[in-house]
TIRO-986692 format. One record per atom (N, C-alpha, C): residue in one letter; x, y, z. Coordinates in pm, whole numbers, plus 50000, padded with zeros to 5 digits. Layout:
N
residuo: a | px: X | py: Y | pz: Z;
...
This chain:
71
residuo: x | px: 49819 | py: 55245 | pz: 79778;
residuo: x | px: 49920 | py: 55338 | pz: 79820;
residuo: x | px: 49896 | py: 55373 | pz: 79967;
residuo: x | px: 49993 | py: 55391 | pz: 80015;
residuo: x | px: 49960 | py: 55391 | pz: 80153;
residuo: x | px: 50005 | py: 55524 | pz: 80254;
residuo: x | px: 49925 | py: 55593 | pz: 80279;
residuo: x | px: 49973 | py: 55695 | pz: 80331;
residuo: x | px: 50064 | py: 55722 | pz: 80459;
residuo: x | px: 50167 | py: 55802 | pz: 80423;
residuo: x | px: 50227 | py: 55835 | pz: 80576;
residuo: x | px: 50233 | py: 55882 | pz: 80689;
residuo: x | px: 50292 | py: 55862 | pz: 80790;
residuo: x | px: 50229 | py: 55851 | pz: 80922;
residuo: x | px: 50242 | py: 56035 | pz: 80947;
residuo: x | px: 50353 | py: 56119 | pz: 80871;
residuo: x | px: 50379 | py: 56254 | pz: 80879;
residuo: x | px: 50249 | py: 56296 | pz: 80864;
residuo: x | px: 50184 | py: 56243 | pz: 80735;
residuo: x | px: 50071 | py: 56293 | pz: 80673;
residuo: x | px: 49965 | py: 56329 | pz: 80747;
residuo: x | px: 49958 | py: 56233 | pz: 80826;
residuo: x | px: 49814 | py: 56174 | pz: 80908;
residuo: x | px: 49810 | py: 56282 | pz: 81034;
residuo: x | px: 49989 | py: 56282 | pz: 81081;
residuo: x | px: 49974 | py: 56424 | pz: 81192;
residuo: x | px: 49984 | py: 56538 | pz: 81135;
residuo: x | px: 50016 | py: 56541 | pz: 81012;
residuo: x | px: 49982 | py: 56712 | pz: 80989;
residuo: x | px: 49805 | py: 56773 | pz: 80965;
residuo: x | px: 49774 | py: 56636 | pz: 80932;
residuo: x | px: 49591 | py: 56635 | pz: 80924;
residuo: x | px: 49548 | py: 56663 | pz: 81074;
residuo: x | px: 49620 | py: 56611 | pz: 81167;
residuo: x | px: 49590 | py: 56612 | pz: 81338;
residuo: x | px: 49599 | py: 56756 | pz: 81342;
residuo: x | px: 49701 | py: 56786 | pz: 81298;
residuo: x | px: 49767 | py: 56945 | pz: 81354;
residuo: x | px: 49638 | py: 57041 | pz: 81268;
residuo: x | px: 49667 | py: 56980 | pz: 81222;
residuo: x | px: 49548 | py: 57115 | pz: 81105;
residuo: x | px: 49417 | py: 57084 | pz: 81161;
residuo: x | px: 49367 | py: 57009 | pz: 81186;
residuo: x | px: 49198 | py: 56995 | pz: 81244;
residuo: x | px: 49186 | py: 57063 | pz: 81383;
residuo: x | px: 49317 | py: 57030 | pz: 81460;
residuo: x | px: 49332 | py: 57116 | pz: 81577;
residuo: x | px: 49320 | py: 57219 | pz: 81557;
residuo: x | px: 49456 | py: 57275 | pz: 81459;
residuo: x | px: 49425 | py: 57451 | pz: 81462;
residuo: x | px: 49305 | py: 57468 | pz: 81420;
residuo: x | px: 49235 | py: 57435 | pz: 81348;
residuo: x | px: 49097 | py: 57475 | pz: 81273;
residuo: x | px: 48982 | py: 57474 | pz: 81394;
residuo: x | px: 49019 | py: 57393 | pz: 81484;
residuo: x | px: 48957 | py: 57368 | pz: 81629;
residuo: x | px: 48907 | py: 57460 | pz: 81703;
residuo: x | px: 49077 | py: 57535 | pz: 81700;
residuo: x | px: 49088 | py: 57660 | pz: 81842;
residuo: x | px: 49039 | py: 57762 | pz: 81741;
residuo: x | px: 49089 | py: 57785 | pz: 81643;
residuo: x | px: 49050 | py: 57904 | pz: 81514;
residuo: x | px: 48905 | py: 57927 | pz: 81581;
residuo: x | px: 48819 | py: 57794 | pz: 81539;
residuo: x | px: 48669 | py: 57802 | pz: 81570;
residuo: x | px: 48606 | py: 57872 | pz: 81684;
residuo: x | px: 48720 | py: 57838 | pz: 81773;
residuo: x | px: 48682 | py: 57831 | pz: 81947;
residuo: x | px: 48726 | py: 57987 | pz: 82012;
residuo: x | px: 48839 | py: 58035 | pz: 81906;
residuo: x | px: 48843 | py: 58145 | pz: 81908;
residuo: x | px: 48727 | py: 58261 | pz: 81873;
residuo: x | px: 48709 | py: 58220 | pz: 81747;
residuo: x | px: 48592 | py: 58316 | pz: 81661;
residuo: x | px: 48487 | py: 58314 | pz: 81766;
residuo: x | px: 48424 | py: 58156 | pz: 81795;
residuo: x | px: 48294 | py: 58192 | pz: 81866;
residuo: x | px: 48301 | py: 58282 | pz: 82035;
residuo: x | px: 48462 | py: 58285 | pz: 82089;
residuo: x | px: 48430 | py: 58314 | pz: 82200;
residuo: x | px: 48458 | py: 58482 | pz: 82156;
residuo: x | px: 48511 | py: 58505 | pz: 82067;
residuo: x | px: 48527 | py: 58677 | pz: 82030;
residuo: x | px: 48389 | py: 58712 | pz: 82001;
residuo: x | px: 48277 | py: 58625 | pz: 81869;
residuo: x | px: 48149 | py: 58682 | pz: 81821;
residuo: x | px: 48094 | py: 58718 | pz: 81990;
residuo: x | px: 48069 | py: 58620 | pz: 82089;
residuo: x | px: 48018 | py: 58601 | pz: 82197;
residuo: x | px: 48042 | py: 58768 | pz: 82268;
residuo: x | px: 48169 | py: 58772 | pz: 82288;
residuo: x | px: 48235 | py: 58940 | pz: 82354;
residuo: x | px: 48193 | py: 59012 | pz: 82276;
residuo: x | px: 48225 | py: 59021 | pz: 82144;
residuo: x | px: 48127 | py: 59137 | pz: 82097;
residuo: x | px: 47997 | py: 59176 | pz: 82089;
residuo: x | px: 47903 | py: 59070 | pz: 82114;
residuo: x | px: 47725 | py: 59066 | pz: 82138;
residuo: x | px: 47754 | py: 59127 | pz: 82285;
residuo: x | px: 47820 | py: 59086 | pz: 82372;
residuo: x | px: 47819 | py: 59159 | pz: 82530;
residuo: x | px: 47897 | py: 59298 | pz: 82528;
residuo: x | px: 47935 | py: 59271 | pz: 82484;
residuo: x | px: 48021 | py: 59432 | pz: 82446;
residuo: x | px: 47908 | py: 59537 | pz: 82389;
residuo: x | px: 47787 | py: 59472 | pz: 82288;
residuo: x | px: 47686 | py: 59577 | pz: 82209;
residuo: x | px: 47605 | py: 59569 | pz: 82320;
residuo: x | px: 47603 | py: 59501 | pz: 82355;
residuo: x | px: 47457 | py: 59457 | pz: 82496;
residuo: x | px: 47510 | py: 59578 | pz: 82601;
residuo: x | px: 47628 | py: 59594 | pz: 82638;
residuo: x | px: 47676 | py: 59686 | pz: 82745;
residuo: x | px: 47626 | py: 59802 | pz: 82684;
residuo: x | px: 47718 | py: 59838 | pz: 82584;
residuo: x | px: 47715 | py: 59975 | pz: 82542;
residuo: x | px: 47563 | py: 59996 | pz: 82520;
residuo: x | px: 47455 | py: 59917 | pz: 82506;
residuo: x | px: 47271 | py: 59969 | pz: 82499;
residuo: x | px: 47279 | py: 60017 | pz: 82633;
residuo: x | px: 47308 | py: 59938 | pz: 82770;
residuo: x | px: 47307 | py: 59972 | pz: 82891;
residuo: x | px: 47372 | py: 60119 | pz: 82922;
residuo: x | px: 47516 | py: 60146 | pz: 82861;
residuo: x | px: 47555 | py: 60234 | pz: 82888;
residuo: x | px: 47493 | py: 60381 | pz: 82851;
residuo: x | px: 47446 | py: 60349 | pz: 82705;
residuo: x | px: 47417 | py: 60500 | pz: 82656;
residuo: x | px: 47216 | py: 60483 | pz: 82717;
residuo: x | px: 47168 | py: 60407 | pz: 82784;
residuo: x | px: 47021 | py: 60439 | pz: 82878;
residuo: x | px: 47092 | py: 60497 | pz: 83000;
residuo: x | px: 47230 | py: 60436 | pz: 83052;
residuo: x | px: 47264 | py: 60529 | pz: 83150;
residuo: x | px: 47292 | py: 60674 | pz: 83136;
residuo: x | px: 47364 | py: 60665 | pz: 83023;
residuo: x | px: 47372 | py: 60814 | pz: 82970;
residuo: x | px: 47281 | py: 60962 | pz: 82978;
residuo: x | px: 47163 | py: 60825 | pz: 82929;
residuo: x | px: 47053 | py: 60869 | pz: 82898;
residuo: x | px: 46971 | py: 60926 | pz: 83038;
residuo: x | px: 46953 | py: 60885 | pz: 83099;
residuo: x | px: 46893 | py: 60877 | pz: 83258;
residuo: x | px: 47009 | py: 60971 | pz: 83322;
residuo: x | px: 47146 | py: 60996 | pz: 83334;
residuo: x | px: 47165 | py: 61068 | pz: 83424;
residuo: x | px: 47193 | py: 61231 | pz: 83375;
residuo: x | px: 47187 | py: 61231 | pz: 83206;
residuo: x | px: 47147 | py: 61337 | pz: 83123;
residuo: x | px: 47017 | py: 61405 | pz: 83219;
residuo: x | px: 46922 | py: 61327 | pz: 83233;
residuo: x | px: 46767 | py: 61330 | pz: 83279;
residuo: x | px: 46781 | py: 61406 | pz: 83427;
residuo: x | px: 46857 | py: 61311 | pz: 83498;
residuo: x | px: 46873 | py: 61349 | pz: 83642;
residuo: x | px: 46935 | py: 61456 | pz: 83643;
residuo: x | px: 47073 | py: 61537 | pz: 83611;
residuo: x | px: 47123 | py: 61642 | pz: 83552;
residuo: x | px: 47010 | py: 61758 | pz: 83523;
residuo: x | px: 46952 | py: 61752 | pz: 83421;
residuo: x | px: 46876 | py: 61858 | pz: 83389;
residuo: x | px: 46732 | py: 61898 | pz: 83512;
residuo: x | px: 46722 | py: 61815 | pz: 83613;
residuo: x | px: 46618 | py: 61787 | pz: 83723;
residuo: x | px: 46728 | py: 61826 | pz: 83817;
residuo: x | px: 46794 | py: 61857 | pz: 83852;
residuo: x | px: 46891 | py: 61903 | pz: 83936;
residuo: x | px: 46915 | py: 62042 | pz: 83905;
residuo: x | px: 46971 | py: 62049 | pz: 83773;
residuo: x | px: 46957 | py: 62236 | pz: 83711;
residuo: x | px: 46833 | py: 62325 | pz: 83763;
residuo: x | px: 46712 | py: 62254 | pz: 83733;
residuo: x | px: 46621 | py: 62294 | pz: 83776;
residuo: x | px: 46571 | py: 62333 | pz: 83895;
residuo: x | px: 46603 | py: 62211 | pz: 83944;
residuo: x | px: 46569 | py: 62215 | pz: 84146;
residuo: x | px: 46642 | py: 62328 | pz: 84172;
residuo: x | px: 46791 | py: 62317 | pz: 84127;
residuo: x | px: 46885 | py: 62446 | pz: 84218;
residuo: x | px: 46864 | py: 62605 | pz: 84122;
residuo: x | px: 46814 | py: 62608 | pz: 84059;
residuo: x | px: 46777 | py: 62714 | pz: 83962;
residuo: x | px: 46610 | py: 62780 | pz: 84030;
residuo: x | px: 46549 | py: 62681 | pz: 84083;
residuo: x | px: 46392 | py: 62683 | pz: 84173;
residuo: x | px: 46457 | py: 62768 | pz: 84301;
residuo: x | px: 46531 | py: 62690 | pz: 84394;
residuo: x | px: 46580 | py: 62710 | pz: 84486;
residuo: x | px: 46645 | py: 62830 | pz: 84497;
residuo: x | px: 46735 | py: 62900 | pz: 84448;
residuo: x | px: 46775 | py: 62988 | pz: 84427;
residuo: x | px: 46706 | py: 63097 | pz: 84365;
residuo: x | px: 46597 | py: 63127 | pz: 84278;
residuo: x | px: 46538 | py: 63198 | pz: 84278;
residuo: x | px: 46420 | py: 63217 | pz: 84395;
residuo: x | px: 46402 | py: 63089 | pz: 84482;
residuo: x | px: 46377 | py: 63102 | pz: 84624;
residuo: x | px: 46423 | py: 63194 | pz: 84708;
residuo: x | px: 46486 | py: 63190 | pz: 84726;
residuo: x | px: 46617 | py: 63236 | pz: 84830;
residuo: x | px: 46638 | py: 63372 | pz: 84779;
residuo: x | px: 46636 | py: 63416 | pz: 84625;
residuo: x | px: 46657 | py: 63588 | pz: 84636;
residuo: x | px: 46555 | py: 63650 | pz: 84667;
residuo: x | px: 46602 | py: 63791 | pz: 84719;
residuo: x | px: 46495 | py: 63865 | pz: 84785;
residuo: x | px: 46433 | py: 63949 | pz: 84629;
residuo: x | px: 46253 | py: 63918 | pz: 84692;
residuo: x | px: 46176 | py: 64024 | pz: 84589;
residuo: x | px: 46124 | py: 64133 | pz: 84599;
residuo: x | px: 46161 | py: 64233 | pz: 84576;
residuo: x | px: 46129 | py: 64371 | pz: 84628;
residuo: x | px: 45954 | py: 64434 | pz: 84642;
C-alpha cells in the first residue's frame, strides 16, 4: 500500500510544528532561569540598599544630634 504524498507533508508539517513548539519551550525555560537569576540579584540589591538606608538614618540622626546645642 502505498502512501500519499498529502500524508508525507502533513508528517513534514507536524515534525516542524513539534520543532518550533520545542524551540519555543526551551527558549521560554531559558528566560525564566534568567528571570529567577535576576530577581536573586534584585532582592541582594534590595537587600544592600535597605543596609545603606538605615547607615544614612544613622549618619544624619549622629549629625544632627551634633549640631544641637547642649546646655
Amino acid at each position: 500500500m502505498e502512501v500519499p504524498a498529502s500524508a508525507w507533508l502533513l508528517v513534514g508539517v507536524l515534525m516542524a510544528t513539534a520543532s518550533v513548539i520545542a524551540g519555543v519551550l526551551s527558549l521560554t525555560r531559558r528566560a525564566h532561569e534568567e528571570l529567577r537569576e535576576a530577581q536573586g540579584h534584585t532582592d541582594e540589591l534590595s537587600t544592600d540598599v535597605a543596609v545603606l538606608n538605615e547607615a544614612a538614618q544613622d549618619l544624619r540622626d549622629s549629625l544632627f544630634e551634633q549640631r544641637r546645642p547642649h546646655p
